[in-house]
PLY file of the C-alpha trace (Angstrom):
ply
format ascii 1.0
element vertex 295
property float x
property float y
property float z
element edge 294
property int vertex1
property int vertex2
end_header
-46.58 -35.22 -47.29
-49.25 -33.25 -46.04
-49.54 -29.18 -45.65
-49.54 -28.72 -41.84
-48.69 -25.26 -40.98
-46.03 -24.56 -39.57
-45.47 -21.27 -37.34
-41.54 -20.69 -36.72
-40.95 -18.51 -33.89
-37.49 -16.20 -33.56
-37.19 -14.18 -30.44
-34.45 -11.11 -31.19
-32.53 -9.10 -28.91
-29.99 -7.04 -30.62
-29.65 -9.67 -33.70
-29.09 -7.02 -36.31
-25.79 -8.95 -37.46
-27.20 -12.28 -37.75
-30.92 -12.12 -38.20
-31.02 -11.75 -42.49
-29.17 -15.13 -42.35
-31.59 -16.64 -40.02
-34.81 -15.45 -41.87
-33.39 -16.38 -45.19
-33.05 -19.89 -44.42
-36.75 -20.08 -43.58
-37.90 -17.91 -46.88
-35.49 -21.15 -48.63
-37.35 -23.93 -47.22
-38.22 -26.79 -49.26
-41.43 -26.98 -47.13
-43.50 -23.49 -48.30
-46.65 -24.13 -45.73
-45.02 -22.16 -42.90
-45.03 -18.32 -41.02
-42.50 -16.89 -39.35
-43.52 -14.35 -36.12
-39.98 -12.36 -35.36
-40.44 -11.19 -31.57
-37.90 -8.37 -30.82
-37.48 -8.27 -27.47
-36.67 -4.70 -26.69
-33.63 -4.35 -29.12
-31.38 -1.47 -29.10
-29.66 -1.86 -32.06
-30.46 -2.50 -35.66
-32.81 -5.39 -35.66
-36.15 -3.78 -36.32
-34.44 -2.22 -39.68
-33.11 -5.50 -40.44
-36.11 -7.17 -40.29
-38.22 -4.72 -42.45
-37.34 -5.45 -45.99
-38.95 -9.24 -45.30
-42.06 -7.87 -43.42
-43.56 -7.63 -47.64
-44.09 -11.50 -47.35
-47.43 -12.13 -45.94
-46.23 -15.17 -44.46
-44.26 -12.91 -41.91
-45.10 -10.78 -38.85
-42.93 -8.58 -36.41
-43.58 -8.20 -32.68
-42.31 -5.86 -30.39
-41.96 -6.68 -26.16
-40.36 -4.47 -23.95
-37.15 -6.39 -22.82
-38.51 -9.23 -21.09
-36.63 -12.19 -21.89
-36.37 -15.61 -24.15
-39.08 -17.19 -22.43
-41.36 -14.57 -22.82
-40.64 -13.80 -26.56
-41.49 -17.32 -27.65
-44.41 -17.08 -25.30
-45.74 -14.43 -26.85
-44.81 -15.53 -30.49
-46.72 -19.22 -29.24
-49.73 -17.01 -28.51
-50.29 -15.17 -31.67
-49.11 -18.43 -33.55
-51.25 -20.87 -35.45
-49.22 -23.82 -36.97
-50.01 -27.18 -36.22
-46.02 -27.50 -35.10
-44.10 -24.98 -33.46
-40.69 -24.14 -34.24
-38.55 -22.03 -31.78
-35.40 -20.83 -33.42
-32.55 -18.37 -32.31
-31.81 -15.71 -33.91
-28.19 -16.29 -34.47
-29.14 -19.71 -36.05
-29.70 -21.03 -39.09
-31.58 -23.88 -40.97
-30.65 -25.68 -44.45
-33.61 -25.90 -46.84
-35.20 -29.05 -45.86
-35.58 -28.49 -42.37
-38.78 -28.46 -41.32
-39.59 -30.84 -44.57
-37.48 -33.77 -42.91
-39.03 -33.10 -39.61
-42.64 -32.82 -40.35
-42.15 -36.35 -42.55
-40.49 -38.01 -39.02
-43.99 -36.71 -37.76
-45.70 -38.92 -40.08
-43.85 -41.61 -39.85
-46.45 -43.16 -37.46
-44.50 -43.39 -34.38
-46.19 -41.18 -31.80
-44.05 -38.06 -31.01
-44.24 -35.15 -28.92
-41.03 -33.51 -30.38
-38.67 -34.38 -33.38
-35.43 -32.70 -33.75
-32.10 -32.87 -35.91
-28.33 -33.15 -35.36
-26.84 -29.28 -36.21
-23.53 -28.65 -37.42
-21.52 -26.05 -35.18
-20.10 -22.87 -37.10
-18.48 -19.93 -35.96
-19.71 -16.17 -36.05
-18.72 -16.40 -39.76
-20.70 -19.61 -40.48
-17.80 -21.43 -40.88
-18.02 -25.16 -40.30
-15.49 -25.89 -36.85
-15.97 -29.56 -37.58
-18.07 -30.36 -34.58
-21.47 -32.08 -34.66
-24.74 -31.49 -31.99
-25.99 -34.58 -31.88
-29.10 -36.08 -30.13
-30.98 -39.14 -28.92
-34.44 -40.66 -29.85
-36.57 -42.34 -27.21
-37.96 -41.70 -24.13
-35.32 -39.25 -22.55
-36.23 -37.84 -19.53
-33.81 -39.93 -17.54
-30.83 -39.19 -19.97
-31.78 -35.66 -19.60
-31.59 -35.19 -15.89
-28.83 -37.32 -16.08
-27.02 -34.65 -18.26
-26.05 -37.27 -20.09
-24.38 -35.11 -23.28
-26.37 -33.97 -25.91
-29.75 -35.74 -25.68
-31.62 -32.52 -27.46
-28.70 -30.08 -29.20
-30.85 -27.14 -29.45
-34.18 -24.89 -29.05
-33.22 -24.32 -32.88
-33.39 -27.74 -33.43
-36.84 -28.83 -32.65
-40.19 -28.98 -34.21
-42.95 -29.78 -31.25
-46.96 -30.61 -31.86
-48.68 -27.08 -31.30
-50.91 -29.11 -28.87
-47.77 -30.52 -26.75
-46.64 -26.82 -26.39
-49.80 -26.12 -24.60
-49.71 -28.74 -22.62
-46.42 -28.21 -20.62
-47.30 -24.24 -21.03
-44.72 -22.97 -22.80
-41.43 -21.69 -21.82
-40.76 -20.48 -17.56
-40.42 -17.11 -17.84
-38.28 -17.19 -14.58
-35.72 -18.42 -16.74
-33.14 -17.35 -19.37
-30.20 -19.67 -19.95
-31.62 -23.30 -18.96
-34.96 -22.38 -20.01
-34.35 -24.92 -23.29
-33.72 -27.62 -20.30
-36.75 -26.90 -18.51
-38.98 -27.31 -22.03
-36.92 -30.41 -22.66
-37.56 -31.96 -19.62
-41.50 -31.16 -19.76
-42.00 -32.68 -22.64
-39.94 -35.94 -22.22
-41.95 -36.50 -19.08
-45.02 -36.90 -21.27
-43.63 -37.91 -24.60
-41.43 -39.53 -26.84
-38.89 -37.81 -28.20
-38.00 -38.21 -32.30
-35.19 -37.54 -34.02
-33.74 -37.50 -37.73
-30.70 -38.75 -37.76
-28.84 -35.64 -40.36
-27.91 -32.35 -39.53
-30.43 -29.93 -40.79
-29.23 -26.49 -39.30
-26.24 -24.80 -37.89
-25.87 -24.08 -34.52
-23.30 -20.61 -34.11
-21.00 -19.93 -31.26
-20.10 -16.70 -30.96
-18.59 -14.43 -28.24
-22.36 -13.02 -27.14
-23.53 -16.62 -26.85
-26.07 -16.62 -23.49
-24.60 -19.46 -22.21
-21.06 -17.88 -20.88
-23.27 -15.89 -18.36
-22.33 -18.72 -15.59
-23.86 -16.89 -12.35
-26.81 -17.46 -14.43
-26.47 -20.78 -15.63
-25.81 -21.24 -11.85
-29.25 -19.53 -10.85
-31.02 -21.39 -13.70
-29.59 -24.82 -13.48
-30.62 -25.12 -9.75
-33.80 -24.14 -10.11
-34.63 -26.41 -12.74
-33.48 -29.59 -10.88
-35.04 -28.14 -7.87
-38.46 -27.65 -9.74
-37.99 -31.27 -11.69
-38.05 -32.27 -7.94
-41.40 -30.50 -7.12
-42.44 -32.43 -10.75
-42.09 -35.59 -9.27
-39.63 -36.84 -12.34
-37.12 -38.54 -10.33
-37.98 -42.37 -10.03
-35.93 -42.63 -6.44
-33.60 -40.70 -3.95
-30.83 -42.25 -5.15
-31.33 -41.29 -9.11
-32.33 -37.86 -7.98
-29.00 -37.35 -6.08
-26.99 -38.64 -8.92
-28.94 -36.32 -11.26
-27.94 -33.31 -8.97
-24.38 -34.62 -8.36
-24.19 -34.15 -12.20
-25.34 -30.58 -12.31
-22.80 -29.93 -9.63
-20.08 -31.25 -11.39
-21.46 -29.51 -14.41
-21.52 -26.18 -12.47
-17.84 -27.15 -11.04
-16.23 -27.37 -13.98
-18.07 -24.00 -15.51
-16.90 -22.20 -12.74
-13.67 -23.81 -12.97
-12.67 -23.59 -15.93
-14.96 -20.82 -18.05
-15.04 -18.33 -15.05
-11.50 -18.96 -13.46
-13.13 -18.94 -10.14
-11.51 -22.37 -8.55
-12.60 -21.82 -4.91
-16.60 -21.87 -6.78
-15.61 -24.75 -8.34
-14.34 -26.30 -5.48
-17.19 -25.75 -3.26
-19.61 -27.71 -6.12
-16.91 -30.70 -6.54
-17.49 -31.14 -2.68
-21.16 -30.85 -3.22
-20.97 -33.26 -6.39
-19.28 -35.63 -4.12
-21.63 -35.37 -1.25
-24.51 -35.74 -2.92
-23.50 -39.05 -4.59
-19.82 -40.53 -3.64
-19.19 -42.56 -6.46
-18.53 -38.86 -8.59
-15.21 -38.74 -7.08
-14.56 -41.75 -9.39
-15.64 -39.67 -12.37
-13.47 -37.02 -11.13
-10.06 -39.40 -10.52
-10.52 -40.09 -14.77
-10.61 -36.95 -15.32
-7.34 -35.55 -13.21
-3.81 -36.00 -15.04
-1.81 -38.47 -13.36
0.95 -36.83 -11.41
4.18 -36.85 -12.47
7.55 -35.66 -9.91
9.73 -33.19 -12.15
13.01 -34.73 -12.23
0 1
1 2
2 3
3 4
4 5
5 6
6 7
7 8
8 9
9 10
10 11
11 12
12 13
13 14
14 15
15 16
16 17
17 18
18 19
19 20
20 21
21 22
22 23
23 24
24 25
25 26
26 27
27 28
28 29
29 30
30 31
31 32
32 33
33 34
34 35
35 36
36 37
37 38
38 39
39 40
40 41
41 42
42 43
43 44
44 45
45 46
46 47
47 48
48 49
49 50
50 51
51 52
52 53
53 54
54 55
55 56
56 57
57 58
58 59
59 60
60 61
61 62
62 63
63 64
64 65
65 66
66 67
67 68
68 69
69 70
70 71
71 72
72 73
73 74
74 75
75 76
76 77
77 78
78 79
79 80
80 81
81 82
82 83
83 84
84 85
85 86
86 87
87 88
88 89
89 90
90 91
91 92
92 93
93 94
94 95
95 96
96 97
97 98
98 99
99 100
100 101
101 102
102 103
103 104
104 105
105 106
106 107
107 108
108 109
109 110
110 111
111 112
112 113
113 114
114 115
115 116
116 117
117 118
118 119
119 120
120 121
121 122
122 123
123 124
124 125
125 126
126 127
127 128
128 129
129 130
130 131
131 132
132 133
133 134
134 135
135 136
136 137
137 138
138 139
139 140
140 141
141 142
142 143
143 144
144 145
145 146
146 147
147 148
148 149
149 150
150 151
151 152
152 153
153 154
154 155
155 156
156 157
157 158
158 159
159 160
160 161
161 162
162 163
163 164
164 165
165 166
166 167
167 168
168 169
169 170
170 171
171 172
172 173
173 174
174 175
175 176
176 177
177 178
178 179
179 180
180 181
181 182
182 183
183 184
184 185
185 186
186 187
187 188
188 189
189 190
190 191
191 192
192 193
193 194
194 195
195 196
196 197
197 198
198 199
199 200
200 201
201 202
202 203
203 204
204 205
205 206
206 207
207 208
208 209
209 210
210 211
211 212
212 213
213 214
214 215
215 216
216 217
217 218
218 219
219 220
220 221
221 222
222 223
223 224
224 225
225 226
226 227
227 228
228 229
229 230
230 231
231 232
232 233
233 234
234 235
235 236
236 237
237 238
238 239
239 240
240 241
241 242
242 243
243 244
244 245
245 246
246 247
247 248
248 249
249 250
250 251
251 252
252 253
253 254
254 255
255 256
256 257
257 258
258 259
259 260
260 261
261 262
262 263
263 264
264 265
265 266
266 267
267 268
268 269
269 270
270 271
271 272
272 273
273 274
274 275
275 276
276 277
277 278
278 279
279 280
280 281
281 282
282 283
283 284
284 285
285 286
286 287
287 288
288 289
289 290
290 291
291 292
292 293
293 294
């Protein structure tokens, strides 16, 4: 295998609980031809003291951005990178040692990929194991993506992307927080062919503070994505591109539904869902309990 560098890029905000876990799994990779730029992103809490016993490896470097973001944290840590791959990982995440050594040999494998990533296991706050598996796809997955067809890519954490692929599709959109994974995903798959290794090779945590609960955001974000996936031209025809977006709304339906308690915004993207492309309310029918008259 060769020694490609690889630069690892964590963007904190307020990680003090979990970021030693997260950083130790990179100092115990199998793979030892890596560096790790930690970009706190205006933390208020105990990250930065966290963080400086491990700042004595050379291999290691600390930023500092005034809050700003996800986006712009792995922007910045992209910038004053200078791996061959890139690997963007949260900072409540964590990797098992042969990570980025499983990942770099899919590189050279000979197929031609833009991106490789690995299945994660999900944990809870604790790092205990709930059972449950991220799994992706390999291929050419733009469609399946827009389609939001399950879980084509698990995670940021879970990718390793050519340092000149990252350039090309220019980084993260700092306009956006929760779907701003998405938006990479979908960048990439429009040019490239996605790889994947087919074990689980990190853990994925959910935890209370996850980003993802913030559902007026996910709202904000998820329509702008497909909206700017429109401007991208990556919608073959008007029908595909209305069943892509009757998927969001369904998506955003059932968040709003269910997560948020808020059944009159649910309602009001089940209509859309069903406007957009009629043959959702099908979808829908499966997934209503048949009723049944109390005797």
């Amino acid at each position: 295998m060769s020694q490609a560098l690889v630069s690892v890029i964590i963007p904190a905000y307020n990680a003090g609980e979990f970021i030693e876990t997260t950083i130790k799994g990179i100092v115990e990779q199998h793979y030892s031809h890596w560096e790790l730029i930690i970009v706190d992103d205006g933390s208020t809490d105990d990250t930065p003291e966290k963080i400086k016993p491990y700042l004595k490896d050379p291999r290691i470097q600390y930023l500092h951005q005034k809050n700003s973001g996800v986006s712009q944290a792995r922007n910045l840590g992209f910038k004053n990178s200078s791996g061959n791959f890139i690997a963007f990982l949260d900072a409540d995440d964590c990797w098992l040692p042969d990570n980025i050594s499983e990942k770099v040999k899919k590189f050279e494998s000979g197929q031609e990929y833009g991106l490789v990533h690995s299945d994660m296991k999900v944990v809870d706050e604790y790092l205990n194991e709930t059972g449950e598996t991220l799994t992706g796809n390999e291929g050419f997955l733009l469609d399946e993506l827009l389609l939001s067809k399950g879980c084509s890519i698990p995670a940021p954490s879970s990718i390793l992307v050519k340092r000149e692929v990252v350039a090309m599709v220019q980084g993260f959109d700092t306009n956006l927080s929760t779907s701003a994974d998405l938006d990479f995903f979908l960048r990439v798959a429009q040019l490239f062919k996605i790889g994947r290794v087919d074990k689980a090779l990190g853990l994925y945590r959910k935890h209370p503070n996850n980003m993802h609960l913030n559902i007026q955001r996910m709202e904000k974000d998820n329509l702008y994505v497909y909206q700017k996936a429109e401007r991208n031209n990556m919608f073959h025809s008007t029908w595909f591109k209305r069943r892509c977006f009757s998927n969001m709304y369904m998506i955003l339906a059932g968040s709003w539904w269910i997560n948020a308690s808020n059944k009159k915004k649910g309602l009001e993207y089940i209509f859309k869902s069903v406007w957009m492309y009629p043959p959702a309310v099908l979808k829908l029918l499966k997934k209503l309990k048949p009723f049944k008259p109390s005797k």
